[in-house]
N, C-alpha and C positions, 0 to 999 in steps of 0.2 A: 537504163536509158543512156544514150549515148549517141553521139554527133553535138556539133554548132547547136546553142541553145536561141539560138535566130532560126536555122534552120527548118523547113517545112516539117512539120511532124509525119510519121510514119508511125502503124499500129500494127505491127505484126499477130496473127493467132495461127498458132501451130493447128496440128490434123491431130486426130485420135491414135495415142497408147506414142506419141511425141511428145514435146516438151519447149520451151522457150531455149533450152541449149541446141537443139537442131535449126535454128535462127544463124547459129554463131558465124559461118559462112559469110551471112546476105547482110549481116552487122558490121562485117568487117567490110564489106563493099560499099555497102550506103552510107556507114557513120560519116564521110568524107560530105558528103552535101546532102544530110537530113538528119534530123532528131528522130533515132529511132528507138522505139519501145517497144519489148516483147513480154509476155505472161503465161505463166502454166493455167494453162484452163483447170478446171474442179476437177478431180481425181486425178492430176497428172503433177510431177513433180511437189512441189514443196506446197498445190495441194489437194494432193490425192486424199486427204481425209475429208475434204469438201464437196457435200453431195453435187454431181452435176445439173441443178435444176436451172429453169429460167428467172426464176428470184437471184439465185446468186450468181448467175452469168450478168444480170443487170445494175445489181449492187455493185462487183468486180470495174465492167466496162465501166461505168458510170463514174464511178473514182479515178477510170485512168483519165476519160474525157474533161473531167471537171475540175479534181484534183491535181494532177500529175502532169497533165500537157496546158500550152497557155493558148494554145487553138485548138480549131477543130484538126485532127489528121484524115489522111486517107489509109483507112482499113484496107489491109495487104489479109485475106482468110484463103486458107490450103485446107482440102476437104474439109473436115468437121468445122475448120476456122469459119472455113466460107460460109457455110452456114449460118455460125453466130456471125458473120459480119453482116447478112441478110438481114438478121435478127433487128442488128442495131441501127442497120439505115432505114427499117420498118419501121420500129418503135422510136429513136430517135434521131431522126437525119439531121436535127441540128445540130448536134455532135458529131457529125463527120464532116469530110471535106470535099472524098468520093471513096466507092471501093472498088477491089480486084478483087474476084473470086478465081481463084485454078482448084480443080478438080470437084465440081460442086454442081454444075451446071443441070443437076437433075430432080425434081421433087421426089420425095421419100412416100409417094403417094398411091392408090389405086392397084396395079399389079406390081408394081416396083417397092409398095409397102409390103407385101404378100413376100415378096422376096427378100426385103430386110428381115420379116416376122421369121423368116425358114433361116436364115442364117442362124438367127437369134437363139431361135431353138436347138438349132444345131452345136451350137457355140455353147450352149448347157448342159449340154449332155456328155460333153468332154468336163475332165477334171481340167482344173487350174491348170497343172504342171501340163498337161499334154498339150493343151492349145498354148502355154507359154511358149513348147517344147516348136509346135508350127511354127509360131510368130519369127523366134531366134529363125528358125532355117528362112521364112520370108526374109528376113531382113538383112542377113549376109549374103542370103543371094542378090537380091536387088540394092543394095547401099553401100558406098564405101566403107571400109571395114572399118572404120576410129566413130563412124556416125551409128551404125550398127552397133559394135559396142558399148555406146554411150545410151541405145536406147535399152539396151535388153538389160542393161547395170539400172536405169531409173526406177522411180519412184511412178507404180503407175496402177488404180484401182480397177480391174475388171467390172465391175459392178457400171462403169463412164459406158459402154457401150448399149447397156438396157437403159440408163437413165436418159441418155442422148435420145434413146427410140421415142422413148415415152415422153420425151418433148420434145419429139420434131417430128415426129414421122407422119402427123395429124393438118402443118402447116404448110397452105401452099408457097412455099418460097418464091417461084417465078411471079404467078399475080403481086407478092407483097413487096416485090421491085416493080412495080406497075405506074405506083404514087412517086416514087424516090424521084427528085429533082435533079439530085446532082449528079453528078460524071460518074456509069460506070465500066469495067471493062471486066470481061469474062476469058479466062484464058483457061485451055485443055490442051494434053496428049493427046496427036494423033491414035495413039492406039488406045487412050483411056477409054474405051466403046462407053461401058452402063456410066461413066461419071460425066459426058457430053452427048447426052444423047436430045438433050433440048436446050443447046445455048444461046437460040433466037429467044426462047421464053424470057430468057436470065439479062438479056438484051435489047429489049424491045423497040428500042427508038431507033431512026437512024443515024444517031450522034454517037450512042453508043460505040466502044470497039469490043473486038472479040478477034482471039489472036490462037489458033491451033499450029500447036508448035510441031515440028515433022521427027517420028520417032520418035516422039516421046511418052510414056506412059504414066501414071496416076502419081507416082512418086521423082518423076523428071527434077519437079524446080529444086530436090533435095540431090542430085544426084549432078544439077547443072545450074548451081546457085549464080553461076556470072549473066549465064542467057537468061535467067528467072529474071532477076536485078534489072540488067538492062530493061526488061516490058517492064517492069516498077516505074522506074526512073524514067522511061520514055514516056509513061502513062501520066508519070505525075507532072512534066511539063509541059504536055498538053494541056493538064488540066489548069495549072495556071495560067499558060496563056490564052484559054477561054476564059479565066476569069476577068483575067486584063482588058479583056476588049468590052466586057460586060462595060 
């Protein structure tokens, strides 16, 4: 944790087979005017020996909400994040303050679960080493090389992306923003196609923002931590100042 302990709190959750070190960027940007907090989800870093279920996604958030911060924040989720931050302004929106989702904007549902299931399957039938072997080449092609190496050196359990299936792939995420009260904003890569393919659902009101950034794809806000930041930060004084006038 780090920033002014007055400061607005910020909850950062990383995307799948990342870690709370790929944060380090968007911490050095915000620690200046926010409290911010980041976590290795279950099977990733320091704890990839923890299964990734929705018990202990809510045990985890629930202690950073209750324990660790002295408000509510605004949950900052990147792919897999966004999801669990869906999770937590469903099941506990008094524990939040608002969220941003980037790269997320799409249910895991219907023909689009049909296409999670075929990854899935496909992703089994390779050994370890040879889908570790993909991964590495995704990642140096698309990441700065110091962010790249710091993922493919982690701590990170294959096993997170069938457990993630089988508890998410069943929930409609867009309706379960439907009840949410508070502020939220939905941000995508232009060229993210399958991860914004419905961010009217993920946005529903017209208070709501939703911000497509131009060129950018599924891994941008890791590739362009100062423009990411700024939609944080710009997000999150709006959202104060709607509060204020409450």
């Amino acid at each position: 944790m780090e920033g002014p302990q007055t400061a607005p709190p910020i909850l950062l959750i990383h995307g799948i087979h990342l870690g709370r070190f790929s944060w380090a960027p968007h911490v050095e940007i915000l620690r200046e005017r926010f409290r911010v907090v980041t976590i290795d989800l279950p099977r990733h870093g320091t704890l990839a020996d923890i299964p990734f279920t929705r018990e202990n996604l809510d045990r985890q958030l629930k202690y950073i909400t209750k324990e660790v911060l002295d408000a509510p924040p605004l949950i900052v989720g990147y792919s897999l994040g966004g999801y669990v931050a869906v999770l937590v302004a469903s099941d506990r929106p008094q524990d939040t303050q608002a969220i941003l989702i980037c790269g997320t904007s799409v249910d895991p549902a219907a023909w689009r679960r049909f296409a999670f299931r075929s990854f899935m399957n496909m992703k089994m039938r390779l050994s370890p080493r040879l889908f570790e072997f993909g991964s590495t080449l995704f990642f140096k092609a698309t990441l700065p090389r110091d962010l790249a190496d710091r993922i493919i050196s982690s701590r990170f359990d294959q096993r997170a992306f069938e457990e993630a299936y089988q508890e998410f792939s069943t929930l409609p995420f867009g309706p379960m923003l439907a009840s949410y009260e508070k502020p939220i904003c939905v941000v995508n890569g232009e060229w993210d196609i399958l991860f914004r393919m419905r961010p009217a659902e993920f946005a529903p009101r017209e208070r709501d923002l939703m911000a497509t950034i131009a060129r950018g794809d599924h891994v941008f806000p890791l590739r362009r931590p100062k423009q990411f930041c700024d939609i944080v930060a710009k997000f999150s004084r709006a959202t104060l100042h709607a509060r204020e006038l409450l």
